[in-house]
C-alpha positions as CSV (number, residue, x, y, z in Angstrom):
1,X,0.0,0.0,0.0
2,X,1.1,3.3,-0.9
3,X,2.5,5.6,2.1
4,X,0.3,8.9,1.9
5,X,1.0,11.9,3.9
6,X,-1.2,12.2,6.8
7,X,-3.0,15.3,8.5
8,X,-1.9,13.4,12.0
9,X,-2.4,9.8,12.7
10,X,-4.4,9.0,15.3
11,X,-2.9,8.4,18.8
12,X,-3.6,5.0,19.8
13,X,-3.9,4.5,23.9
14,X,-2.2,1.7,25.7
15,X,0.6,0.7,24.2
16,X,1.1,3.0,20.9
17,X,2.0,7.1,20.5
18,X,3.3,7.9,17.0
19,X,5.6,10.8,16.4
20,X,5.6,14.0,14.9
21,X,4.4,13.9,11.7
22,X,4.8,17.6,9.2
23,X,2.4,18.5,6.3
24,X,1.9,21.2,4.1
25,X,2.3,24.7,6.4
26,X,1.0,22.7,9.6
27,X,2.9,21.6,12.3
28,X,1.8,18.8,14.7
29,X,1.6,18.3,18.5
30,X,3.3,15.4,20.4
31,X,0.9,13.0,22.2
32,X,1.8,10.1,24.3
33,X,-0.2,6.6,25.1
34,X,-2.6,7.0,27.5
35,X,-4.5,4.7,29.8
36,X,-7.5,2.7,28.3
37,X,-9.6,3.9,30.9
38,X,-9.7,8.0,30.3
39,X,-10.3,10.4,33.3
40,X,-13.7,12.6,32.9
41,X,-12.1,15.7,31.9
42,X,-11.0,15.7,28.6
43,X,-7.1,16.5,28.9
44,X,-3.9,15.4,27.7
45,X,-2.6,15.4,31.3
46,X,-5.4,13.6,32.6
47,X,-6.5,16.0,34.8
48,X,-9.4,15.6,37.0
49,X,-11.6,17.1,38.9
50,X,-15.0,19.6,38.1
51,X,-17.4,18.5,35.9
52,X,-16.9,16.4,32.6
53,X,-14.9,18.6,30.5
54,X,-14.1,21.2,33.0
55,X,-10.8,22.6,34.0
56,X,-9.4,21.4,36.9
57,X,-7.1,23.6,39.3
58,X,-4.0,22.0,37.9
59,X,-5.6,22.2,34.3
60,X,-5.8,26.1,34.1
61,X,-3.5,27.9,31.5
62,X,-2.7,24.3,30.5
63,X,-2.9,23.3,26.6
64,X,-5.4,20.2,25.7
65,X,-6.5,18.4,22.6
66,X,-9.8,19.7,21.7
67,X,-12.0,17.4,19.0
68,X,-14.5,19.2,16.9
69,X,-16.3,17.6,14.1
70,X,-15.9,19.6,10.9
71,X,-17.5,19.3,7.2
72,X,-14.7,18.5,4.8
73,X,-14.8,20.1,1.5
74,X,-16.8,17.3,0.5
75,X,-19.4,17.5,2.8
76,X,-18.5,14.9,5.1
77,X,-18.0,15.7,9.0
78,X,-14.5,14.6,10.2
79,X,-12.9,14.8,14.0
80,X,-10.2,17.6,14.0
81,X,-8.5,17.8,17.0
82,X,-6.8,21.2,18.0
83,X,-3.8,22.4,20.8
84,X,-6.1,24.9,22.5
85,X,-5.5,26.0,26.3
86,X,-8.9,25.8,29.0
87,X,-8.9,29.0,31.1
88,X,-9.9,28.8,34.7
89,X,-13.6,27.6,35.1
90,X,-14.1,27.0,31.4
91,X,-15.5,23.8,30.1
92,X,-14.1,22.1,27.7
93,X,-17.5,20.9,26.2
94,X,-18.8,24.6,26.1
95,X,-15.4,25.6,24.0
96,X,-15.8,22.9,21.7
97,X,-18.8,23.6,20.7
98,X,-17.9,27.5,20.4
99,X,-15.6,26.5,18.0
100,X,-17.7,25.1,15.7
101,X,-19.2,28.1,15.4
102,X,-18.9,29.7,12.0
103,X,-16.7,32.3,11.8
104,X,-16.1,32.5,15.7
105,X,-13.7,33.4,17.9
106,X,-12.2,30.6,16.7
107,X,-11.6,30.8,13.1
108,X,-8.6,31.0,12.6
109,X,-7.3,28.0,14.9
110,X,-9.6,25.8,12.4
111,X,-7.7,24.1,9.1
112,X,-8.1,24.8,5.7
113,X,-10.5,22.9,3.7
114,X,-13.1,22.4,6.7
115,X,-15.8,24.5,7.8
116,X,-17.7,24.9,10.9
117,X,-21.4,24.2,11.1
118,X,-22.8,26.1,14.1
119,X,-24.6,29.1,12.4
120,X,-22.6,32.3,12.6
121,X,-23.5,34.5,15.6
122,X,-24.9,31.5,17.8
123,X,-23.9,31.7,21.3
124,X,-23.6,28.8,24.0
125,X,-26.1,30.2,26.5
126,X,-25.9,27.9,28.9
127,X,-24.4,24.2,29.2
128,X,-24.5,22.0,31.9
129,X,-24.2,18.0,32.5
130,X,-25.8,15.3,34.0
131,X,-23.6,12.9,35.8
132,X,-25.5,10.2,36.2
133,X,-27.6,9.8,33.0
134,X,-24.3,10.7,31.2
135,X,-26.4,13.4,29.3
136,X,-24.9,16.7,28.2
137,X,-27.3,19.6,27.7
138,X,-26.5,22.9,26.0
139,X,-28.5,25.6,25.4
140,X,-28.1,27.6,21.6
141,X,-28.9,31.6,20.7
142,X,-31.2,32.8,18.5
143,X,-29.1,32.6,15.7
144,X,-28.8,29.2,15.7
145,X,-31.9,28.5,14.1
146,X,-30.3,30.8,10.8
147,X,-29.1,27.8,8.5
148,X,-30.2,25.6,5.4
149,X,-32.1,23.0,5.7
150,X,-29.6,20.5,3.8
151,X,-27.1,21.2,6.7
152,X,-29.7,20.2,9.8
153,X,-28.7,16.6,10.0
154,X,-25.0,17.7,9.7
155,X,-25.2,19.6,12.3
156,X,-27.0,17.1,14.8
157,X,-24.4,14.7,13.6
158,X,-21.8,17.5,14.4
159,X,-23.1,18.2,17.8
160,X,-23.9,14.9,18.6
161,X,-20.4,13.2,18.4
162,X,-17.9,16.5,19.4
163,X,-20.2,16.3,22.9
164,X,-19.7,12.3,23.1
165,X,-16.3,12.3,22.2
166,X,-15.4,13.8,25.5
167,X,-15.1,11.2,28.2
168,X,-18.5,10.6,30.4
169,X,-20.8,12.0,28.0
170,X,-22.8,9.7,26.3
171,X,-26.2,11.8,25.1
172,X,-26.7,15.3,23.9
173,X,-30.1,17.3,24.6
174,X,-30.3,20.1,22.6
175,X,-31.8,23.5,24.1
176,X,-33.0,26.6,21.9
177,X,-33.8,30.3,23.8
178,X,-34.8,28.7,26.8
179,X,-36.9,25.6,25.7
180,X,-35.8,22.3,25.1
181,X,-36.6,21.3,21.2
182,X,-38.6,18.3,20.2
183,X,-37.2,18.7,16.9
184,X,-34.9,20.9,15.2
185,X,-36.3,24.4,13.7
186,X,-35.8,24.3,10.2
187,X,-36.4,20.8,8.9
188,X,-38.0,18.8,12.2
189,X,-35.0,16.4,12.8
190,X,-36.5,14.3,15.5
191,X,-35.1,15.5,19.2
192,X,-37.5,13.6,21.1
193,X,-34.7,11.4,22.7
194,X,-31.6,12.1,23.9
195,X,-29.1,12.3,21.1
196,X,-26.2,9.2,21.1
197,X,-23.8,8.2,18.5
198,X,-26.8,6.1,17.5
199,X,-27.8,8.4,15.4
200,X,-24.8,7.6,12.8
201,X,-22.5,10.1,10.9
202,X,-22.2,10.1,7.0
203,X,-24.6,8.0,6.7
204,X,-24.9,5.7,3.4
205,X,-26.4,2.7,2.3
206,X,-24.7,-0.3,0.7
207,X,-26.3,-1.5,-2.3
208,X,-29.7,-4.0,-2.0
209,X,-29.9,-3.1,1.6
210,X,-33.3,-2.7,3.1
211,X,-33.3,0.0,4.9
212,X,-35.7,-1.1,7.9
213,X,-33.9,-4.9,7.5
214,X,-30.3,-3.5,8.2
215,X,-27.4,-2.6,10.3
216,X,-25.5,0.3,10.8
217,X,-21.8,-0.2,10.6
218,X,-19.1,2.7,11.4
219,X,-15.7,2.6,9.2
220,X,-13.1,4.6,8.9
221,X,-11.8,5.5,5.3
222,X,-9.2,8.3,4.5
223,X,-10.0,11.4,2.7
224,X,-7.7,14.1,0.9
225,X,-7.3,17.9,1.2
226,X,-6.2,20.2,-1.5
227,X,-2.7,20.0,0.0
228,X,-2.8,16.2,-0.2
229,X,-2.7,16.0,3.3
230,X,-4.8,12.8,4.5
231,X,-7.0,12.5,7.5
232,X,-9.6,9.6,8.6
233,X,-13.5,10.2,7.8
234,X,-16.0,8.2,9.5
235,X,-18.7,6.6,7.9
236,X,-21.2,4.9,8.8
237,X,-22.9,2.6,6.5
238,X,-26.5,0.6,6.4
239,X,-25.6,-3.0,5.7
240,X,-27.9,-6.2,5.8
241,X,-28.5,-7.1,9.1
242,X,-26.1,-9.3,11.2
243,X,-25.3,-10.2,14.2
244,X,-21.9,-9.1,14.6
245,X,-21.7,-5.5,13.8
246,X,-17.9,-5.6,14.0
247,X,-17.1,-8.4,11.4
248,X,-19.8,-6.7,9.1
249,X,-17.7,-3.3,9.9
250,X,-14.4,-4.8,9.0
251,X,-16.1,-6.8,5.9
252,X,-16.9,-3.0,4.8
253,X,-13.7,-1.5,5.7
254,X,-12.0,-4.0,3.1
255,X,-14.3,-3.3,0.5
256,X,-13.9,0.2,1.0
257,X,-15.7,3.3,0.6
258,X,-18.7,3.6,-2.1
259,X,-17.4,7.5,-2.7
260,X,-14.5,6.2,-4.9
261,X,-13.5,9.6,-5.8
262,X,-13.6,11.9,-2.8
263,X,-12.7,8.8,-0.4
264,X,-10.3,6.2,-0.4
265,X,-9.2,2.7,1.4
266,X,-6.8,2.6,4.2
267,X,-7.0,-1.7,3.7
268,X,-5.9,-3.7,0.9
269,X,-8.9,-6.1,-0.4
270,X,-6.9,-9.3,-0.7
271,X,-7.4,-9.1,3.6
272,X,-9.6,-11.9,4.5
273,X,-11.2,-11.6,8.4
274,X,-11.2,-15.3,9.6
275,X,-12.2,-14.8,13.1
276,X,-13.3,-12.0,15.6
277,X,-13.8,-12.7,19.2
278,X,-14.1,-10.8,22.5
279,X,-13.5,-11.4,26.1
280,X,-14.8,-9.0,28.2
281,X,-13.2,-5.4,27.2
282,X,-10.7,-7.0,24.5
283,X,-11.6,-7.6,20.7
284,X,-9.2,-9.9,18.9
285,X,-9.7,-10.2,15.2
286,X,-8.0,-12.5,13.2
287,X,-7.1,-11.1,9.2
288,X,-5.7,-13.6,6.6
289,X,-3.3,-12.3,4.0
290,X,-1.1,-14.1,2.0
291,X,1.1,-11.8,0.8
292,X,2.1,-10.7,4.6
293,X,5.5,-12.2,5.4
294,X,6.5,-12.6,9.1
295,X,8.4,-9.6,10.1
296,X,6.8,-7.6,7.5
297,X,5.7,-3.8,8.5
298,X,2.1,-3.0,8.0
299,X,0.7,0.3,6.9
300,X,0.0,2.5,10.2
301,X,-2.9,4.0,8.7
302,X,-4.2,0.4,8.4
303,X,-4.2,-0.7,11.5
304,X,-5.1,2.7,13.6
305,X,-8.9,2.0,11.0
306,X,-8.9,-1.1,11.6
307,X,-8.6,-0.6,15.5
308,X,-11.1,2.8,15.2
309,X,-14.1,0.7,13.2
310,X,-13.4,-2.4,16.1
311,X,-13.8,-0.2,19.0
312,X,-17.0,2.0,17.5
313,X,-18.8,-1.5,16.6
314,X,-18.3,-3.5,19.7
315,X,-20.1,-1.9,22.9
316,X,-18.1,-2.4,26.1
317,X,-14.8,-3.3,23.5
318,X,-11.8,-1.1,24.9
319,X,-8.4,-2.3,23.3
320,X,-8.0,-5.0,20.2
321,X,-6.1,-7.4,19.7
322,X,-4.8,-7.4,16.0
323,X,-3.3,-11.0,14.7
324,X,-2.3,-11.6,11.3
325,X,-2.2,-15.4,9.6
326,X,-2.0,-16.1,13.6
327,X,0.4,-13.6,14.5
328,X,0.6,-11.0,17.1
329,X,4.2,-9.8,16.8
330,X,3.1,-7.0,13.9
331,X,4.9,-3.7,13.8
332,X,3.8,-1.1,11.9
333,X,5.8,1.5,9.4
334,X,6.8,3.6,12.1
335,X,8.3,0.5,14.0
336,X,5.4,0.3,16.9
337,X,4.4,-2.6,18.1
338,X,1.1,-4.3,18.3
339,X,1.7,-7.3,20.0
340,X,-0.2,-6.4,22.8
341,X,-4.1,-5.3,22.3
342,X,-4.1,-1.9,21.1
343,X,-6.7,1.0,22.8
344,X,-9.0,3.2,20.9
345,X,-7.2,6.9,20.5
346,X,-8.4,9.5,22.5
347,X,-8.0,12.3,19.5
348,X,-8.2,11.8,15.9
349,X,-6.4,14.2,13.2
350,X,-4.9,16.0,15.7
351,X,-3.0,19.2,14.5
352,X,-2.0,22.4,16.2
353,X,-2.1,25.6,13.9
């Protein structure tokens, strides 16, 4: 497989942390492996204390990773994560969603060739979290209700997984000048639930699939900015229905995307999945290939998909366990080792401006 050049691969907890990686007129921040189970504010440095997302004393003036989920310029969301420092008090849900806000504060901190969805002039009136229903609830301005209807979904989408990529939250209830909203203003997206990741993002349909006879499957396929710069885009994709949502995710991830020309694979089709078991919070998956060789480095880009459309498919699934014809001493392109499960990264395309 061809080597592309990556916005930032993702940093994979455990036992992996890649290195500094440059493109284009972007230069990258260091990460380093983190525990599989994260704290409940969202910080490099683990910090805790506060509510989920919140600053902790130590955490003031402090930089974080900050993931936002921005429309490419191909209309599919993407996580971008951004170097971005939480003052005292401020919550690092709130400031997420501030910057997705178009043409905010935060502007200029966000990359080329993505564009925020939060219509212009929208403030965060009020947010606030609910610890034990895991429920996140924020409050939008007037001018929030100010964009076009093709972009509703997006948004929710948007919203939906920034707020539940931060550690504790897993719902999203959606507030509007002081009432909570049964459905969204413009074109009535249902908000009569709480908001979860349920709700998909990119959402296609494979071909001959019955829409009320399928399942939903998340992948991870790489798309391509003007400055060739690489960077993973989920999907998530309505299959026929089956009872193991992660081998009918990885089945998908080797076929690869159905947007041939604006998406591309990150896993050679020759890869066979054999087997896919798990035991409590590990995943081990099994690929056949006979082309590998024993010793042979696999694309990094490979595995870190393979490890992100595991983990989003397999509830409770925390670190995989990646084996190829039998064997578990792979090493990637960057000479990192996977011979021990592998945890889901914490941020995804991360780059500092």
């Amino acid at each position: 497989m061809v080597q592309k050049r990556w916005i930032r691969g993702a940093v994979l907890t455990g036992v992996l942390a890649l290195p500094i990686l440059t493109a284009g007129c972007s230069f990258f921040s260091q990460e380093t492996g983190k525990s599989i189970d994260p704290p409940q504010v969202e910080t490099e440095d683990g910090i805790e204390g506060g509510e989920v997302g919140q600053a902790g004393e130590q955490g003031q003036g402090q930089e974080t990773q900050m993931t936002v989920y921005l429309e490419d310029r191909n209309g599919y969301l993407a996580p971008i994560s951004l170097l971005t420092t939480l003052g005292e008090g401020e919550v690092a849900a709130q400031k997420a969603l501030e910057m997705m806000v178009e043409n905010g504060a935060y502007a200029s901190q966000l990359p080329e060739d993505f564009r925020a969805l939060i219509p212009q002039g929208t403030q965060i009136k009020s947010y606030s979290f609910d610890k034990e229903q895991k429920l996140a609830v924020v409050e939008f301005s007037e001018p929030f209700a100010g964009y076009n209807a093709q972009d509703e979904r997006s948004i929710v989408e948007a919203i939906t997984w920034t707020l539940t990529a931060i550690p504790g939250i897993e719902g999203v209830e959606i507030w509007y000048e002081g009432a909570k909203l049964a459905e969204m203003p413009v074109d009535a997206y249902p908000l009569d639930e709480a908001l979860t990741r349920d709700i998909g993002i990119n959402i296609e349909t494979a071909e001959g699939v019955n829409y009320a006879q399928s399942t939903p499957v998340t992948l991870y396929f790489s798309g391509q900015t003007l400055s060739e710069e690489q960077y993973y885009v989920p999907v998530t994709r309505l299959v026929e229905r089956s009872d193991s949502p992660a081998q009918a995710a990885l089945e998908q991830l080797i076929s690869g995307p159905l947007d041939t020309k604006e998406l591309t694979s990150v896993i050679l089709p020759d890869v066979e999945v054999t087997n896919i078991a798990q035991e409590g919070k590990v995943v081990t998956v099994d690929l056949k290939d006979e082309t590998y060789q024993e010793g042979q480095k696999l694309p990094a880009e490979m595995l870190q998909a393979l490890v992100l459309s595991v983990t989003e498919n397999t509830p409770g699934a925390e670190t995989v366990q990646i084996k190829v014809n039998g064997e578990t001493n792979i090493v990637d392109i960057n000479d990192k080792s996977y011979s021990e499960p592998v945890g889901r990264p914490h941020h995804v395309n991360a780059i500092k401006s």
